[in-house]
C-alpha positions in Angstrom: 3.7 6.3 33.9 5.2 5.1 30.7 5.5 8.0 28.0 3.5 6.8 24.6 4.0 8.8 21.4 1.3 8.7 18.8 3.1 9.6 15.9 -0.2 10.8 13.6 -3.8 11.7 14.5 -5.5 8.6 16.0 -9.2 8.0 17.0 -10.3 9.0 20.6 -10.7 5.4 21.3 -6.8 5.0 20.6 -5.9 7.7 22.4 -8.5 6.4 26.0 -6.9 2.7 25.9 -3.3 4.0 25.9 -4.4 6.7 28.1 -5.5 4.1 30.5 -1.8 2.5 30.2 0.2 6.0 30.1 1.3 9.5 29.7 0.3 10.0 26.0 1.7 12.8 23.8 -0.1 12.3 20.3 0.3 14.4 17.2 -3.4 16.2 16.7 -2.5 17.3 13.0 -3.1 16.0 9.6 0.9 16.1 8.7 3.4 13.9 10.9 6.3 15.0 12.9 9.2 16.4 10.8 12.5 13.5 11.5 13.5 16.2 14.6 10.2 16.5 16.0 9.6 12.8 16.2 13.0 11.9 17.5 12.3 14.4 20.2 9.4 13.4 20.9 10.7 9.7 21.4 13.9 10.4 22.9 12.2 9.6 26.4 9.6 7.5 25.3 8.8 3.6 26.4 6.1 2.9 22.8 5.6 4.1 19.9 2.5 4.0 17.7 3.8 4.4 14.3 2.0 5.3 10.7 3.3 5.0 7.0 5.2 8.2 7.2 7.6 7.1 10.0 11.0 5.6 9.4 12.6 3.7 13.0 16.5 2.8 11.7 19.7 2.1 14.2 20.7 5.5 14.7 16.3 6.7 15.6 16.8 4.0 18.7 20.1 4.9 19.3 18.4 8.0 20.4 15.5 7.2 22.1 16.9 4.1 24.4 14.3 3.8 26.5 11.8 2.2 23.8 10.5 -1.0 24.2 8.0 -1.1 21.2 7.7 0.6 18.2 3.5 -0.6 17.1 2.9 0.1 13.4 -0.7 1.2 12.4 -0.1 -0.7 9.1 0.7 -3.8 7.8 3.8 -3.2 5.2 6.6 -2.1 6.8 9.2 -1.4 4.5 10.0 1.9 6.5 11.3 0.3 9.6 14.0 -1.9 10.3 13.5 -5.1 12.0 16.7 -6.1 12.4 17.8 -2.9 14.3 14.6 -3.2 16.5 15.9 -6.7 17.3 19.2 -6.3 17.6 18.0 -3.5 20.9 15.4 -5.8 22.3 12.8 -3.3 20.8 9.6 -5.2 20.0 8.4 -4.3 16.3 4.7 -4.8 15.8 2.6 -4.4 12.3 -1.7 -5.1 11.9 -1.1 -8.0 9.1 -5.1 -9.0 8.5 -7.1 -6.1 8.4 -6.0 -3.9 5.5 -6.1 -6.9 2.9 -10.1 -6.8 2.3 -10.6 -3.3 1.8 -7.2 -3.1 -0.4 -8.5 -5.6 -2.8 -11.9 -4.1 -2.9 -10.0 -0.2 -3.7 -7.9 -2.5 -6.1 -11.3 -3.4 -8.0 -12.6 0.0 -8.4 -9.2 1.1 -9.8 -9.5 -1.9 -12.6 -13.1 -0.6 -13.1 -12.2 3.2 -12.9 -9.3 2.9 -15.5 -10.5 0.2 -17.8 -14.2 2.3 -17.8 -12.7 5.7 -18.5 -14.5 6.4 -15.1 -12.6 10.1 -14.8 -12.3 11.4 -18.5 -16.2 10.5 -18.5 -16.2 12.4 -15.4 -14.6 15.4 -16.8 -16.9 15.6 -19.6 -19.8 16.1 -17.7 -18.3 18.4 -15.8 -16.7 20.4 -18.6 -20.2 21.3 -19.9 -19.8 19.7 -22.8 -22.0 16.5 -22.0 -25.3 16.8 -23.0 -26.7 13.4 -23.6 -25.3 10.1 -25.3 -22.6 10.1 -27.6 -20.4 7.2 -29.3 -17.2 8.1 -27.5 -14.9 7.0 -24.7 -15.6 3.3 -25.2 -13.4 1.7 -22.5 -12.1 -2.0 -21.0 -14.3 -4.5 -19.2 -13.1 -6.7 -16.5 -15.4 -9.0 -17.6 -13.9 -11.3 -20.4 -10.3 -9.8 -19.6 -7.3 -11.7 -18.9 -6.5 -10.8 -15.2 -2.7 -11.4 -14.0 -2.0 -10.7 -10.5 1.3 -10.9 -9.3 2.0 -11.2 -5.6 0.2 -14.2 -3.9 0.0 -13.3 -0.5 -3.1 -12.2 1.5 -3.7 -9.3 -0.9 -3.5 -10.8 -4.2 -5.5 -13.5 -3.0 -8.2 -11.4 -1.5 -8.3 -9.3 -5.1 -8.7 -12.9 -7.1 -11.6 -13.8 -4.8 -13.5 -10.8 -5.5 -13.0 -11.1 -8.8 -14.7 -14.1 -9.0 -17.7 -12.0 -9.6 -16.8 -11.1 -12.7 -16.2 -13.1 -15.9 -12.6 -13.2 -16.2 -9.6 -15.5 -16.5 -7.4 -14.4 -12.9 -4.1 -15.9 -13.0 -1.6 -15.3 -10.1 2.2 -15.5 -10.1 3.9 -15.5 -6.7 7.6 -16.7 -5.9 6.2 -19.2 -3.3 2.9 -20.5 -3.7 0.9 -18.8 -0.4 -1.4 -20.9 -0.3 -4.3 -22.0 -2.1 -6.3 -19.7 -4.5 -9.5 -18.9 -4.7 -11.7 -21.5 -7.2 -11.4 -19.0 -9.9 -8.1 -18.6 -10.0 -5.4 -20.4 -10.7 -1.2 -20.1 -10.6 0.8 -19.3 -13.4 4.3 -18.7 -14.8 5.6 -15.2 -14.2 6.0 -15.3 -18.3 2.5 -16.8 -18.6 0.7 -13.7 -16.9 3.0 -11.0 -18.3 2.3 -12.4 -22.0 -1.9 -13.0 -21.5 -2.4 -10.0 -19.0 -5.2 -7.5 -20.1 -5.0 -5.8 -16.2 -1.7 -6.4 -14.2 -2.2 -6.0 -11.0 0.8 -5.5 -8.8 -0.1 -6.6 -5.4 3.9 -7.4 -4.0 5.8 -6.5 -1.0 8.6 -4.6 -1.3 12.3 -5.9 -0.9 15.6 -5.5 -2.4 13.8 -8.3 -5.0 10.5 -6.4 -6.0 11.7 -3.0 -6.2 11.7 -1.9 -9.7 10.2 -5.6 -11.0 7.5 -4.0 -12.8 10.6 -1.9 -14.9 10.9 -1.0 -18.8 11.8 -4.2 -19.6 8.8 -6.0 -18.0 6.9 -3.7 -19.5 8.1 -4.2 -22.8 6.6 -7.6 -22.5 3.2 -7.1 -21.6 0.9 -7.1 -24.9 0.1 -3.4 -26.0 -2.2 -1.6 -23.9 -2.5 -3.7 -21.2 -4.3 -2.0 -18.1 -1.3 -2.1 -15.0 -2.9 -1.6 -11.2 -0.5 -0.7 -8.7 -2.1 -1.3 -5.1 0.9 -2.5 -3.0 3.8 -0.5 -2.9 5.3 2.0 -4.8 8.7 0.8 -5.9 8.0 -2.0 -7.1 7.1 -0.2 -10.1 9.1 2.6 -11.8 7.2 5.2 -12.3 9.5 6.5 -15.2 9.0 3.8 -17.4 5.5 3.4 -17.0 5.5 7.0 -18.0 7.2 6.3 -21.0 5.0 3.3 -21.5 2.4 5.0 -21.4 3.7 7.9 -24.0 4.7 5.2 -27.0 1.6 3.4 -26.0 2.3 0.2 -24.1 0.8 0.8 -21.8 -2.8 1.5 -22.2 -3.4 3.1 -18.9 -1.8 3.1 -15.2 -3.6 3.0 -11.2 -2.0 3.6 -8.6 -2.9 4.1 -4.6 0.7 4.2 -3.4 3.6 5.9 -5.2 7.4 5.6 -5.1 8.0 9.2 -3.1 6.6 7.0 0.2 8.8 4.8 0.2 10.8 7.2 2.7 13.8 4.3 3.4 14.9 4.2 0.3 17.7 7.3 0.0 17.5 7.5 -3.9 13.8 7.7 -4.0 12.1 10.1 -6.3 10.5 12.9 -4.3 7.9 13.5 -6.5 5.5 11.4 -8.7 6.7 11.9 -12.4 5.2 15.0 -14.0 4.3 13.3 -17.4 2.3 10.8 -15.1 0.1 13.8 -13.3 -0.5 15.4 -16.4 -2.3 12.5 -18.3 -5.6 13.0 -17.0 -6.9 10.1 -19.8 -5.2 6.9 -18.8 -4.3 7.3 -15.3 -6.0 7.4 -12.1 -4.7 8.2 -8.8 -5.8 7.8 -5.4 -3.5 9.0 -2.2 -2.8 5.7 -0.3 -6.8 4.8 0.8 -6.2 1.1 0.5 -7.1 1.1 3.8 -9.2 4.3 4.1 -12.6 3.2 5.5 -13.2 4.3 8.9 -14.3 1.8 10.7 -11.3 -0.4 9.2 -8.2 2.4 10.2 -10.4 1.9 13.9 -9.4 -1.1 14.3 -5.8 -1.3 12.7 -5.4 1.5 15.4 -6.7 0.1 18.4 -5.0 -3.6 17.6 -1.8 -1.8 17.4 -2.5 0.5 20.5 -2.9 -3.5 22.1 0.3 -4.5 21.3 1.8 -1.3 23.0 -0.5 -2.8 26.1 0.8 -6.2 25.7 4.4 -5.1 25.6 3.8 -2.4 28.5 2.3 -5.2 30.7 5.7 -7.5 29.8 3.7 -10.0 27.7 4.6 -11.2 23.7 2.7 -8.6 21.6 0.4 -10.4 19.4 1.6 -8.8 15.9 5.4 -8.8 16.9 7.3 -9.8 13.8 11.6 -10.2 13.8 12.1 -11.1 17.6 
């Protein structure tokens, strides 16, 4: 029987389909595999189901030869290298579809949550202090902003359609035009949306071009207090200068679901989120990488990439196989 590593706690449903394919040795806690552990774990392994903490590079499948498949649970995969999968006949898999719709609609409630002052209001209650109406922490609407979305993939697409509820102005900048937009959207001039943005949304893919796009100079262009949502990946922003932005009030507030820490191929990453950022409990709001976080969703992201460890098993194309 083939040996199949599940690299982070998986559904039981994951677990019975590859069981039904192989011996499977999955990780049952909520933290993954120290760099050793997994390697080990691999050495003899024919598949791999992989998660956001795991980085596959030449010298991981150098030591695990007898993989055929490394199947990412996720759709960005920044962590892995396809070139070194290809280069070993290793097929490299990712679940491109799923995660867009509930990543646009998390990207929505972090507009709402910052712009609405959703956790100082929050805090107030809390704090004892609230008891009844009072003229203070007046926030931003979505409706009548200027919305500028850059990245025009599935993502920032999905985010301009469900903003078509609300009325705003959505403009998208994007490299390559994806495809079309949504009707109440429309493209735009990377100056255009950095000069009109109220909310910047920053839903981009990260490459040796994106990371750090959204830096102090960019920044320095937006109009005071603009409202910046990071939903994609965490790089493409420095943290740093929003920090700073946000301290000579340039920024008017920051969101964030992923952070530049995870970005675990990157060797001069920052290993912690800046403190100045954690500590401004007024205009920021954090959430720890839920984009995808709805249970039913993370179901089937895992069992479509537990199926392409089937496909490749049974010698077939996998269906998600991207670089080969």
């Amino acid at each position: 029987m083939p040996r199949i590593v599940v690299t982070s706690r998986a559904f039981p449903e994951t677990l019975d389909l590859l069981r039904a394919h192989g011996e499977v040795v999955a990780n049952a806690d909520e933290e993954p595999w120290s760099a050793e552990r997994l390697r080990a774990e691999c050495r003899d392994a024919e598949a791999m189901l992989a998660f956001m903490p795991d980085t596959v590079d030449d010298a991981f499948l150098a030591a695990c030869p007898r993989l055929r498949i490394v199947a990412c649970a996720l759709k960005g995969f920044d962590n892995f290298d396809v070139a070194a999968c290809a280069a070993r006949g290793v097929w490299l898999t990712i679940v491109p579809d799923l995660l867009t719709e509930p990543t646009a609609e998390l990207t929505v409630g972090l507009m709402i949550g910052l712009g609405r002052l959703v956790l100082p209001a929050d805090a107030l209650v809390r704090g004892g202090e609230f008891q009844g109406w009072r003229p203070v922490l007046y926030g931003r609407s979505i409706d009548g902003a200027n919305v500028g979305i850059l990245g025009g993939g599935a993502v920032g697409r999905a985010i301009a359609r469900k903003l078509a509820g609300f009325d705003c102005a959505t403009s998208v900048y994007d490299r390559v035009n994806a495809g079309p937009l949504p009707a109440n959207a429309r493209w735009s001039s990377l100056d255009e949306v950095i000069a009109t943005a109220d909310f910047l949304v920053v839903a981009l893919p990260l490459n040796a071009g994106t990371r750090h796009l959204v830096d102090g100079a960019l920044i320095g262009r937006l109009r005071a207090g603009t409202l910046l949502v990071n939903p994609g990946r965490g790089s493409v922003v420095d943290e740093r200068a929003v920090a700073d932005a946000l301290a000579s009030g340039q920024l008017g507030g920051y969101a964030a679901d992923v952070f530049e820490l995870e970005d675990w191929a990157l060797p001069d990453r920052p290993t912690a989120i800046d403190a100045r950022l954690l500590a401004d409990r007024t205009r920021t709001v954090f959430t720890a990488h839920i984009g995808s976080a709805v249970q039913a969703v993370r179901r089937r992201i895992e069992l479509d990439a537990a199926l392409n460890i089937v496909e490749a098993l049974r010698g077939d194309r996998p269906h998600g196989a991207i670089g080969r």
